[in-house]
C-alpha angles and dihedrals in degrees: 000000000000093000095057092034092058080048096063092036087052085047088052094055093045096075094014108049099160102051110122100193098058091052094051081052098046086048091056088054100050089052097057085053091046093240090151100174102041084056092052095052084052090044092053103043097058079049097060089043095039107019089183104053109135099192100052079036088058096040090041084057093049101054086041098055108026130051111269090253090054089041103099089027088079085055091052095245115158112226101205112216120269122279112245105198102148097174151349083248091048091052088148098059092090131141103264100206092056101150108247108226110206117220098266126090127274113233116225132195106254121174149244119220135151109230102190138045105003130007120251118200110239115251110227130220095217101129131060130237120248107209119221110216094182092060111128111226087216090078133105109260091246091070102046099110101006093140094050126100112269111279131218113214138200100193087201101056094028107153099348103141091052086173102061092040091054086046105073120167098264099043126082118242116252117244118237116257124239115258139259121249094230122199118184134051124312120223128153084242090058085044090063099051090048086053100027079120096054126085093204088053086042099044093047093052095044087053084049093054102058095044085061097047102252098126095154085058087051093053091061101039091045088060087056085050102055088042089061091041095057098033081058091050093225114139097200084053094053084036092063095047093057092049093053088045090051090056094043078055092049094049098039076059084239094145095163097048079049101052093056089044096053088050086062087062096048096100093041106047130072114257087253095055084043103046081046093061099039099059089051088057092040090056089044093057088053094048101086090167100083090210082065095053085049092051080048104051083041092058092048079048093052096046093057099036099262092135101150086054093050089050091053095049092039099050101068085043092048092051093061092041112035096152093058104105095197088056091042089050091048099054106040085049100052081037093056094038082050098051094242089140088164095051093055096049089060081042100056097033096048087055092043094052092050100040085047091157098048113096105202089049078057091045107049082048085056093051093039094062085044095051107026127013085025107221116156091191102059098033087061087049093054093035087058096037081052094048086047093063094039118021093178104064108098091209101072093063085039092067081049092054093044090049091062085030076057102039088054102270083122091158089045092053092036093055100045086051100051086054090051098050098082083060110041114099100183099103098194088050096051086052091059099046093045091054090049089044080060101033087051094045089059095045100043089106094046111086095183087065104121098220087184098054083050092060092034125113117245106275098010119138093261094036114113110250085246083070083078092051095057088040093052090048082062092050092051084049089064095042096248097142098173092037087056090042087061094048085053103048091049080052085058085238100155081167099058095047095057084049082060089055090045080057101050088046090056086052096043088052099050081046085055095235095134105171091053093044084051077055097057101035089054089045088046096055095041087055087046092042087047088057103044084041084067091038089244127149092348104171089049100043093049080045091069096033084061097047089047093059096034085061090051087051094247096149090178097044081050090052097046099046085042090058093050092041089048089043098049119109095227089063110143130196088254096057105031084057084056101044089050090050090048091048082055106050090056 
């Protein structure tokens, strides 16, 4: 879904401009829709930011030197076919070869990059691990996999899709095991008793951990971790725990303790990985201010989606130093991806009452009241105070539109906004306000549209709940299981949570630890019965049941919950597209 895909990224930059990975991301979808030149602005403009970026030098090539349809080709990025659905009544006519996405995560290749102060080269996760079986735990941890192929290494997404490392080529792939009936009531903290003996369990709550800012947890949890991988003799396994405790010695700003662990790695990580990490430790060991190494470790936070660890280093540096607008871009932008919606009004205001004079700092304090802390009032104040100091900059009086767009003028607003637009450069900024032109067109006779909710960020006080279920998908893109869990369960999806267990069991079962995956499985389908017994979220509840049973090889239990799933009135395009292909497959 490219097209709604480049919405969500547009909204991103709306509030997020600055935000690197969502305009590579942006780029790559314009591409796939051969919108050359829309990939290109976004291109250029993280090259004039980053000059260095491999991965928007290498796209920007690309466009430059192959024909648009070839473009991604060169990237590796698989264009899946088009999707043929003609009508409601001509349900069969569906694409055959749709991919089936099973209910755990896709990992992705993020980045890590060091924003500020110096640049740090991403590490890519283009190479796959061979395990050593034969590897002693007794040795020193440089030797772990010394005899293995160089490896390349994302600290941030190590080891994530647990089920397509464990399946290699010549292996065959574990059943699922069947589920346990489970009784009592079901909580992530009852989850982790039940697995405090398994490394998947461990790993993904040290890595949960972290996302949420609890370093001194993940310590701890890391070093059980560590105790299961090398019990179970499995070098990927070790590998994975040493990358997340480099990252816990980078954010705890121990750059010492850092530099001899990552000695320990040489022998293990690709030349790239290596030569990533140890520029981070080489720029470290120049940095004498402490307040520089935190802006350091932060950038290396913000890079792998650690926000709430990049707020935390950057406050106490942005309170010495409130005019810096690096610092103040950092921070706003690790506070809004976090949710700190608070923190980031006293961010952006701090930094726009001190930069009075300066019109984007007016502007992004405009948005922010439009988009976060909603506050019509002061978002018209900052939105005029911005216009002031550059009057030609169309989005000031776009905030304005969108502020009676928000209060239910929707043909006022509409109507200002339709005459900016030719104007408007911002090209994010255009594709939003094309889609609300549209939205807001549909729902003009329909006074219970909640114009607010629509403009607002994702968790923020006026934001819909759904807001937290969009926001968790992101999260299972990037392999966060428990992270995601939390989003869903704000969204009161009880269904997608249990989607999240059925995950974790197919991991637990690759991984060959059958009674937990039993655990999972067994929290995964309570979660899913509780839903449909409400009659809640029924296509995509009889979905997961059939992909359950479809990964333990129960052709009939996959019909049946197909047929509910294909008969339910809350069935979407989405679904019903998945439900077809799965039908296929069997």
């Amino acid at each position: 879904k490219y097209d709604e895909s480049i919405d969500n990224l547009q909204r991103v930059l709306q509030n997020s401009p600055n935000n690197i990975i969502a305009r590579i991301n942006l780029a790559e979808n314009y591409i796939k829709l051969d919108k050359k030149e829309d990939a290109k602005e976004q291109l250029k403009w993280v090259l004039k930011t980053q000059p260095n970026h491999v991965k928007a030098k290498t796209l920007f090539e690309s466009l430059e030197n192959a024909p648009a349809e070839t473009a991604l080709e060169s990237q590796n990025i698989l264009v899946p076919a088009e999707k043929a659905v003609d009508s409601e009544n001509n349900r069969e006519e569906i694409t055959k070869n749709e991919k089936i996405e099973l209910p755990e995560p896709q990992n992705v290749a993020n980045e890590i990059k060091v924003i500020e102060p110096s640049n740090v080269e991403k590490a890519e996760n283009t190479e796959s691990i061979k395990e050593k079986e034969s590897v002693s735990v007794e040795k020193e941890e440089s030797s772990i996999l010394n005899n293995s192929e160089a490896m390349t290494f994302t600290p941030y997404i190590a080891g994530q899709n647990q089920k397509a490392k464990a399946e290699e080529k010549s292996q065959t792939k574990p059943r699922m095991p069947e589920a346990r009936i489970i009784n009592e009531k079901i909580s992530m903290e009852s989850f982790f008793k039940a697995g405090k003996d398994s490394f998947i369990v461990n790993i993904e709550k040290a890595r949960y951990e972290i996302e949420k800012g609890d370093l001194k947890s993940a310590e701890k949890t890391l070093e059980l971790a560590d105790k299961f991988a090398r019990a179970g003799k499995k070098g990927r396994n070790i590998l994975e725990v040493q990358i997340f405790k480099s990252l816990v010695y980078i954010y705890k700003c121990e750059f010492q303790n850092f530099g001899k662990h990552l000695m320990t790695l040489k022998s293990v990580l690709s030349p790239d990985t290596y030569q990533s990490f140890l520029d981070i430790y080489a720029k470290s060991d120049e940095l004498k201010d402490e307040k520089d190494k935190r802006r350091l470790s932060a950038g290396v936070a913000m890079g792998a989606g650690h926000f709430t660890i990049a707020s935390d280093l950057l406050k106490p540096v942005f309170e010495d130093n409130p005019d810096d607008p690096i610092l103040y871009s950092m921070l706003s932008e690790a506070q809004l991806n976090s949710f700190d919606y608070d923190g980031a009004e006293n961010t952006l205001k701090k930094f726009a009452e001190i930069k009075s004079d300066n019109a984007e700092a007016q502007f992004n304090l405009a948005r922010f009241y439009l988009t976060g802390n909603y506050d019509v009032d002061l978002a018209k104040k900052y939105a005029n105070l911005a216009a002031e100091l550059n009057p030609e900059d169309a989005r000031c009086k776009i905030i304005l539109a969108l502020a009676d767009y928000s209060e239910g003028n929707i043909n006022q607003g509409i109507t200002k906004i339709k005459e900016l637009l030719p104007s408007l450069e911002d090209t994010s900024m255009k594709a939003i306000c094309q889609r609300l032109i549209k939205d807001g067109e549909k729902a003009s006779n329909d006074s219970a549209n909640n114009f607010i909710s629509m403009l607002a960020l994702p968790g923020s006080k006026h934001a819909d709940l759904s807001s937290f279920r969009f926001s968790g998908e992101d999260d299972l893109l990037a392999g966060s299981y428990f992270s995601a869990m939390t989003k869903f369960e704000k969204a009161d999806e009880k269904v997608e949570m249990g989607r999240v267990y059925l995950g974790l069991a197919s991991a637990l079962s690759a991984a060959n630890e059958t009674e937990m995956a039993s655990i999972a499985a067994g929290y995964g389908l309570k979660l899913i019965n509780e839903d449909m017994a409400k009659g809640k979220h029924l296509a995509r509840a009889s979905l997961y049941k059939a992909l359950y049973d479809y990964e333990r090889g129960d052709k009939d239990s996959a019909i049946a919950s197909i047929d509910v799933g294909m008969n339910s009135k809350d069935l979407d395009y989405s679904t019903y597209n998945k439900l077809v292909s799965l039908y296929d497959s069997l």
